[in-house]
Structures are given as C-alpha cells and as structure tokens.
N, CA and C atoms as a LAMMPS dump frame, in Angstrom:
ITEM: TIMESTEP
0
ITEM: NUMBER OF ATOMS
276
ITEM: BOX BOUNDS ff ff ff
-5.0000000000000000e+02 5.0000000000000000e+02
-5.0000000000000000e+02 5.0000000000000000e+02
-5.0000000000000000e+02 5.0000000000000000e+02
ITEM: ATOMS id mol type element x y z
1 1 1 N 0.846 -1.186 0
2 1 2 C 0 0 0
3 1 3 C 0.881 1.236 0
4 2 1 N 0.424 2.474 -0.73
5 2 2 C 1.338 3.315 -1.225
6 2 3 C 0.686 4.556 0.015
7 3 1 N 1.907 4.93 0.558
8 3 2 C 1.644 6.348 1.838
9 3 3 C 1.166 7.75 0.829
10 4 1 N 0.335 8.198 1.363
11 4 2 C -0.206 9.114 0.456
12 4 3 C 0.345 10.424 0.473
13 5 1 N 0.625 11.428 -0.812
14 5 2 C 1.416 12.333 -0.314
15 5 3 C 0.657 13.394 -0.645
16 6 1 N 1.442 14.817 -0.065
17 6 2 C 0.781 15.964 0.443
18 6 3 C 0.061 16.387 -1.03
19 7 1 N -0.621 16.793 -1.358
20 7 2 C -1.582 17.357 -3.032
21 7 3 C -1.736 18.654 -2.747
22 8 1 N -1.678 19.571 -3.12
23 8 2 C -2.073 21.105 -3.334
24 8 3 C -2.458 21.671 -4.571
25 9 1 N -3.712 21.992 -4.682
26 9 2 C -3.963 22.51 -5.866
27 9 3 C -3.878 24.064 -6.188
28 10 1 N -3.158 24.074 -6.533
29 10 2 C -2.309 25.834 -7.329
30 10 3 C -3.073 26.706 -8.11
31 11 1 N -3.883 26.414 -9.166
32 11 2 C -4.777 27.053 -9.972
33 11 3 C -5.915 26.387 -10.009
34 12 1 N -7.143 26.668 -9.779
35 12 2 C -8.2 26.432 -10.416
36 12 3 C -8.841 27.73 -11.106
37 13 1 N -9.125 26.78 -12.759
38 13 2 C -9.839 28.485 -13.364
39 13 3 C -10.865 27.626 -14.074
40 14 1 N -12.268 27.803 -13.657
41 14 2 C -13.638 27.457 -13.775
42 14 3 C -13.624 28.127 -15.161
43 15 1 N -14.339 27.519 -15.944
44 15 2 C -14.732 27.8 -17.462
45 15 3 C -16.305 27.619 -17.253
46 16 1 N -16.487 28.949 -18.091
47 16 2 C -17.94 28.908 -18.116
48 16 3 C -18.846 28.46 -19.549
49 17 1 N -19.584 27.844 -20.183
50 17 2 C -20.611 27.562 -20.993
51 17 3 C -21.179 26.385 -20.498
52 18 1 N -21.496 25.363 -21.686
53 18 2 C -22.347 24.984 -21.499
54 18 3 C -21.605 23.084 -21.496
55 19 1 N -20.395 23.315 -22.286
56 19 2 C -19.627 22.274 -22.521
57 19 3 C -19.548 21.565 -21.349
58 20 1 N -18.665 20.181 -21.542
59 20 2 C -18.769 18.945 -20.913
60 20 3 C -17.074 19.834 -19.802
61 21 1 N -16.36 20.658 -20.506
62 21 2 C -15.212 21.105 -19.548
63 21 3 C -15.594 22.096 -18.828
64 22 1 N -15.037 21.875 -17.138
65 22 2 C -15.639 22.748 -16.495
66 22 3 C -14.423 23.279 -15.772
67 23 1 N -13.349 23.281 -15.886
68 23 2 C -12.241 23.54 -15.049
69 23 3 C -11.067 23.041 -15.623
70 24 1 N -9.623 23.91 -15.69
71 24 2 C -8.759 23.598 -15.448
72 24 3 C -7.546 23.832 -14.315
73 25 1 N -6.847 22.809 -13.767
74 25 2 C -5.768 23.175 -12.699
75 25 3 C -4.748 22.655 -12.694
76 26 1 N -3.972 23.678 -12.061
77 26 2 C -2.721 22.783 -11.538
78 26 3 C -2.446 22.501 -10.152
79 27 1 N -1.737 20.768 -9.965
80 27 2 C -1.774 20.818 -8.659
81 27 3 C 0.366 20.349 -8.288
82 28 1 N 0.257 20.968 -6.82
83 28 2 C 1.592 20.707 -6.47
84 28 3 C 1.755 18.998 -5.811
85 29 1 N 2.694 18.465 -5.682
86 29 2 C 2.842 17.223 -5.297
87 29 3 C 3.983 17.138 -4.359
88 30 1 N 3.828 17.495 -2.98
89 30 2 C 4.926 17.331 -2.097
90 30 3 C 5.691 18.147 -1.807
91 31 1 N 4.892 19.503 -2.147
92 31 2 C 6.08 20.812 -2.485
93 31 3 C 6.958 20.77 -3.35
94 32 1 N 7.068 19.713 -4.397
95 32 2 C 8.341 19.726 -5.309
96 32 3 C 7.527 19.431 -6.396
97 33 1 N 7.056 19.3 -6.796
98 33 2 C 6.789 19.231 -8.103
99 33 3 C 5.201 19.684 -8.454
100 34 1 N 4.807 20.022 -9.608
101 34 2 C 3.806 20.932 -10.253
102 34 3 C 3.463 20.143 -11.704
103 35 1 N 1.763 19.35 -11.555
104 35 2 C 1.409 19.335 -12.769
105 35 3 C 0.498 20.048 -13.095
106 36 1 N 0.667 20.548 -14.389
107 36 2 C -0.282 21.623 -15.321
108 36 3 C -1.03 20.789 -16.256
109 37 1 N -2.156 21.485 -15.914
110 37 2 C -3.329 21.031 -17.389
111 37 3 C -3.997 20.085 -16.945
112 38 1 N -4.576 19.323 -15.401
113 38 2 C -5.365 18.948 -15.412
114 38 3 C -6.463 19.617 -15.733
115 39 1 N -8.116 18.798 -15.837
116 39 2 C -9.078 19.32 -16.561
117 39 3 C -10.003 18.541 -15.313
118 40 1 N -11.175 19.507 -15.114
119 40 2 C -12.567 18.834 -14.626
120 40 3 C -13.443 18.455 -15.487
121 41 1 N -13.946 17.378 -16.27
122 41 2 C -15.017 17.418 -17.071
123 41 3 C -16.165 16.507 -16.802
124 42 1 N -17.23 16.97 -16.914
125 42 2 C -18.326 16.364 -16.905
126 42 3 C -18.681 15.136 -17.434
127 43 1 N -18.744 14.031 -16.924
128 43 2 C -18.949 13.381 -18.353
129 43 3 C -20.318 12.149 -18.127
130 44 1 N -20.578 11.408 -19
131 44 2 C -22.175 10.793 -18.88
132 44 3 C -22.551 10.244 -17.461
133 45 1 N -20.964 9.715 -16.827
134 45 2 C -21.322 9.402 -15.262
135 45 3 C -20.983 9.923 -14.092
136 46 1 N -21.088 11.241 -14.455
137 46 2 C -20.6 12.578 -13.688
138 46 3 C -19.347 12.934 -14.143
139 47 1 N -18.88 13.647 -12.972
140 47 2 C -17.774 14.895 -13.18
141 47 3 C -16.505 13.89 -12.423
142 48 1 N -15.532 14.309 -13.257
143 48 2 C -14.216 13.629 -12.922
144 48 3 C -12.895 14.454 -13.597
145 49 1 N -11.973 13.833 -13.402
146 49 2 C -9.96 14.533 -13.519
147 49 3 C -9.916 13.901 -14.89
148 50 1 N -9.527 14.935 -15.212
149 50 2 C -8.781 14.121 -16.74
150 50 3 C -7.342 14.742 -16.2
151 51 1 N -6.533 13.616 -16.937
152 51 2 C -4.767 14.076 -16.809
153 51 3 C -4.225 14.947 -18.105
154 52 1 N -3.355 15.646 -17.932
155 52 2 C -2.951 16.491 -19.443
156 52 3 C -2.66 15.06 -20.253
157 53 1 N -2.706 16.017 -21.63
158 53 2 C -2.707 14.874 -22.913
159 53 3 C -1.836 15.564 -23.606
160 54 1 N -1.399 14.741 -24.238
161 54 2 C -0.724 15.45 -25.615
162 54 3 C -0.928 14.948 -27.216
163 55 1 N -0.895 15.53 -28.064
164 55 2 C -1.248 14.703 -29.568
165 55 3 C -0.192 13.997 -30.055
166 56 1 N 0.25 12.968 -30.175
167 56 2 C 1.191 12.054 -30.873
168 56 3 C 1.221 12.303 -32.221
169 57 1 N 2.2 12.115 -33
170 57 2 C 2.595 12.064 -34.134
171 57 3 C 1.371 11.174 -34.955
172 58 1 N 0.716 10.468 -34.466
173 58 2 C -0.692 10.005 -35.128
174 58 3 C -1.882 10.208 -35.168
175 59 1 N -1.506 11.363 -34.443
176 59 2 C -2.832 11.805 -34.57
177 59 3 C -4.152 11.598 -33.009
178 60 1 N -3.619 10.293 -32.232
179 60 2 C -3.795 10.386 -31.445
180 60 3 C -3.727 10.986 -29.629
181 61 1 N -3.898 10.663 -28.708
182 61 2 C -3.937 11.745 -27.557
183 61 3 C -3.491 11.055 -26.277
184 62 1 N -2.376 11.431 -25.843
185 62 2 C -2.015 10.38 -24.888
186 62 3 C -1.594 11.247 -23.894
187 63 1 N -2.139 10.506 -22.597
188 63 2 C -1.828 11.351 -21.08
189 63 3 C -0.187 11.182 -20.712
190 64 1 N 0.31 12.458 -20.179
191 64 2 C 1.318 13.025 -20.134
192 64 3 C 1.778 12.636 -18.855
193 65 1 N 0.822 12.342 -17.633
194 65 2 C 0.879 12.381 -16.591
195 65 3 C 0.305 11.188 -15.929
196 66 1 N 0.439 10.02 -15.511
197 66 2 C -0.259 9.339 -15.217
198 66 3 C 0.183 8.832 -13.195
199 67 1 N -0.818 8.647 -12.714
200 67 2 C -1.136 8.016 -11.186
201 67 3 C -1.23 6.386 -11.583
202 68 1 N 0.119 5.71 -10.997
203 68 2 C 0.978 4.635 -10.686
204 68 3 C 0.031 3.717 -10.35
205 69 1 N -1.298 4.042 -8.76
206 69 2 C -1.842 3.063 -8.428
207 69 3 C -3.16 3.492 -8.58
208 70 1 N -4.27 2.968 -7.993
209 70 2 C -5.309 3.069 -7.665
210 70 3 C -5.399 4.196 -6.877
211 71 1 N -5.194 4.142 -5.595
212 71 2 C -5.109 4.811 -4.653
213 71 3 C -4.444 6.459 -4.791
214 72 1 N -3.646 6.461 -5.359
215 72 2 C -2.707 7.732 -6.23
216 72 3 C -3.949 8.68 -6.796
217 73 1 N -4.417 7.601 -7.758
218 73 2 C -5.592 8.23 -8.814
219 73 3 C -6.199 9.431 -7.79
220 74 1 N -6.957 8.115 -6.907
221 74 2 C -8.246 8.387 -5.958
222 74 3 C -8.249 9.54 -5.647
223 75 1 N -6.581 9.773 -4.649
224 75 2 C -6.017 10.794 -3.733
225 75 3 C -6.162 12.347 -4.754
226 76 1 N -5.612 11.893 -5.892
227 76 2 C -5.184 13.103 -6.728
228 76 3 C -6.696 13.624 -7.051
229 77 1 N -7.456 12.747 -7.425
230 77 2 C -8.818 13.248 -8.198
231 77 3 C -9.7 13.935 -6.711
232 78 1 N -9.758 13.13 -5.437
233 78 2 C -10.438 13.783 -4.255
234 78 3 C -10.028 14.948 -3.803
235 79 1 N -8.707 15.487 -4.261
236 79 2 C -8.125 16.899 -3.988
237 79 3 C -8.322 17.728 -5.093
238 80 1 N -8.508 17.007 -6.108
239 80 2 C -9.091 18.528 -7.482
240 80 3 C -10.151 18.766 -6.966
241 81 1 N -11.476 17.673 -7.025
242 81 2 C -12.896 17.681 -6.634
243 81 3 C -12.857 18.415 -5.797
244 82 1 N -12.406 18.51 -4.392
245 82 2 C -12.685 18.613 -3.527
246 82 3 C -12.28 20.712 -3.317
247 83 1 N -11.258 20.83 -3.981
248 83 2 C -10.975 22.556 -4.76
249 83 3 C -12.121 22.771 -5.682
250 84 1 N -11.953 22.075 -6.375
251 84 2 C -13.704 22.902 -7.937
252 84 3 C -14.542 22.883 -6.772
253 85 1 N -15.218 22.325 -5.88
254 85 2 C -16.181 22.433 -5.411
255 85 3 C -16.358 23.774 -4.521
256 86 1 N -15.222 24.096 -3.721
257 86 2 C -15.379 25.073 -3.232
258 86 3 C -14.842 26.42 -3.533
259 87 1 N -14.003 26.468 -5.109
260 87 2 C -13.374 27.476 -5.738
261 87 3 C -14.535 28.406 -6.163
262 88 1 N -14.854 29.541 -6.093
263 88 2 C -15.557 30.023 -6.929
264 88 3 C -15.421 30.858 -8.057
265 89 1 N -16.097 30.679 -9.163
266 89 2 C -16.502 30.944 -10.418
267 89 3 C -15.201 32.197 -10.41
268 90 1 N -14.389 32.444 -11.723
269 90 2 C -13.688 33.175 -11.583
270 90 3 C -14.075 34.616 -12.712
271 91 1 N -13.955 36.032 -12.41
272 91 2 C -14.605 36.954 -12.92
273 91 3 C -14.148 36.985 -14.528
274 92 1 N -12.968 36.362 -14.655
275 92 2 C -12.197 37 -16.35
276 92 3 C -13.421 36.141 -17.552
C-alpha cells in the first residue's frame, strides 16, 4: 500500500458555458513538483480529472501524466474535486 502524499492545488480556473469542460488546474505534489493542465469534465457518469494529454505524431492523444496506483488516482482526483467544489466561479 502506497503512503499518500501531500496534493495542493495551485490554480483552479472554472470555465464557463455549457460544454462537458468545467475547469482547469494545476496541482503541487509534495512541495516539489507541479502538474499543469489537469481538466474537470463532466462526463455521462458525472464529473471527474482528466490528466494532461498530448497529440502524438498520429494523430492520437495520450496522457502526459499518469497516477501509478489506484489509490494515487483516488487521492489526486479527491483533492481537485474537492478545490472545484469550493473554488468560486472566476470573474475573467
């Protein structure tokens, strides 16, 4: 079982329409390190973390960033959620 480490989320900037994206952030990991471009999006079985992606030479889209275990995921996604929920709506 993996010890869970400290998460801080650095930016949240709420996007407004009508789309399935509702947020992007960045979060810190342990005081040392910083990922950019997570995303909140809505999707048919609610709202969840997407990890940054990038476009491959084929055209396809592959995450940049990925959580090792289960538990990693969990930790990382219950600390975005848990910021969008209480961030509010930003004026720009």
């Amino acid at each position: 079982m993996s010890t869970p480490v400290e998460l801080e989320v650095k930016r949240m900037a709420k996007v407004d329409g009508r789309g399935t994206l509702k947020a992007f952030c960045d979060v810190a990991i342990g005081g040392q390190y910083l990922i950019k471009g997570l995303k909140v999006v809505e999707g048919k079985k609610g709202i969840f973390v997407s990890m940054p992606r990038e476009q491959g030479r084929d055209g396809n889209w592959y995450d940049t960033f990925l959580p090792v275990t289960k538990q990693a995921h969990q930790q990382l996604s219950e600390a975005v959620l848990a910021a969008y929920q209480t961030e509010e709506p930003s004026l720009a």
